[in-house]
N, C-alpha and C positions, 0 to 999 in steps of 0.2 A: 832429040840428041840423047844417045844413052849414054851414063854414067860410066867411066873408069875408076872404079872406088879400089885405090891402094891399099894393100893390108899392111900391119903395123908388126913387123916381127917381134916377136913374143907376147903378142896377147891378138891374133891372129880369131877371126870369126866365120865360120861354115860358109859356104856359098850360099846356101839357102836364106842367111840372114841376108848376104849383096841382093841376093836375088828379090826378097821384100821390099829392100830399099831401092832398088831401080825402078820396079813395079811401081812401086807409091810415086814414085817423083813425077812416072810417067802418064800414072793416071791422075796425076795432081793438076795437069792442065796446064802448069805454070810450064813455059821452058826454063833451062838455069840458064840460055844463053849465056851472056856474061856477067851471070854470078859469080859474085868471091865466096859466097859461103851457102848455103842448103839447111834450115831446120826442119825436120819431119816433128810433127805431132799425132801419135796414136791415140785419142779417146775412145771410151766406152760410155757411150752417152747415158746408160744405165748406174755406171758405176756410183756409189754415194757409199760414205760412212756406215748406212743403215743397212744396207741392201747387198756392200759389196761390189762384187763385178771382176770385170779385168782392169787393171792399175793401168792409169796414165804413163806412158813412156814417149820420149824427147831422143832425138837421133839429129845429132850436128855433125855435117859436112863442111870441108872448105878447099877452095881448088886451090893445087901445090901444082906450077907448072900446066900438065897436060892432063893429070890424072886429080881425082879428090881424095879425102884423108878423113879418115872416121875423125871424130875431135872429142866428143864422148857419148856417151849413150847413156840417159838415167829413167831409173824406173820409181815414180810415185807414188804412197799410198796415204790413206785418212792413216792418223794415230792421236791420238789423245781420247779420253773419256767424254768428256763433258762439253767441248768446244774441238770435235775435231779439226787436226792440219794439213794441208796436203803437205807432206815431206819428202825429200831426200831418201826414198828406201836401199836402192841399188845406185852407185856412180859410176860408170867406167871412164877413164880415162884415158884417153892413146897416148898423148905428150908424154907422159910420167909414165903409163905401162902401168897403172893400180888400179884394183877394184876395191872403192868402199861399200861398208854396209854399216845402217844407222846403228845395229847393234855392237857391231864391232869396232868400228875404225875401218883402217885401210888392213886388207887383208892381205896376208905373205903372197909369193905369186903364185904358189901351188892351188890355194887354198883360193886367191881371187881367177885364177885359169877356171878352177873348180865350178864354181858359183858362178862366173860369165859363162861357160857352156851349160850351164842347165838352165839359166834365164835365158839364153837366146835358143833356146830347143823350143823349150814352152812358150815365149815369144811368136814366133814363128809358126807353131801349131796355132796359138791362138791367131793369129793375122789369118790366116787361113780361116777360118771358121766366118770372118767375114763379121767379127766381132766391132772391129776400130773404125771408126768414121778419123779417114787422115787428113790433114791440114799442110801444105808445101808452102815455106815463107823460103821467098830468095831476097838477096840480100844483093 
């Protein structure tokens, strides 16, 4: 069953990103049948505090009607010195229309447009590289 993933006016995402996410769900094994909701997990089984890597990133789906609806997308990285954490680096949010960042807060919409198209470019190059081992939990 392929994905209808609804875009969210004004914080709107490339095709290329839909196109990762139908890909994953579909090589996930899992059907959504009748799933109410879709979590995507992107790891880099290499990634660690020491070493680096490509960041953990989290992609929630939830069926509205006929079609599904991004719900947010976060990107996670180590930070701390001495006892690293996985946190909160990138939020995105559909509901609200905001993008936070742990530096910032929630960023104006210019400035969060800004920052969600350069993470989901890089995103998507990296999915492509064949980097993420993905995980599909239906709900």
């Amino acid at each position: 069953m392929a994905l209808k993933i609804e875009q969210v006016a004004g914080l709107k995402v490339p095709n290329s990103f839909i196109g990762v996410i139908v890909s994953a769900v579909a090589n996930g094994g899992d059907s959504v049948g009748t799933a109410k909701a879709v979590t995507l997990n992107f790891r880099d089984p290499d990634y660690s505090p020491e070493a680096g890597g490509f960041h953990p990133v989290e992609v929630r789906l939830e069926k509205k009607a006929t079609s599904w609806q991004l719900i947010y997308i976060t990107d996670f990285s180590y930070q701390g010195r001495h006892t690293p954490e996985l946190i909160k680096e990138i939020d995105v949010c559909f509901s609200i229309k905001r993008v936070y960042h742990f530096l910032t807060g929630w960023l104006n919409a210019k400035e969060g447009k800004e920052l969600l198209d350069l993470f989901i470019s890089n995103f998507v190059e990296y999915y492509n590289t064949g980097c993420y081992q993905v995980t599909v939990t239906t709900e």
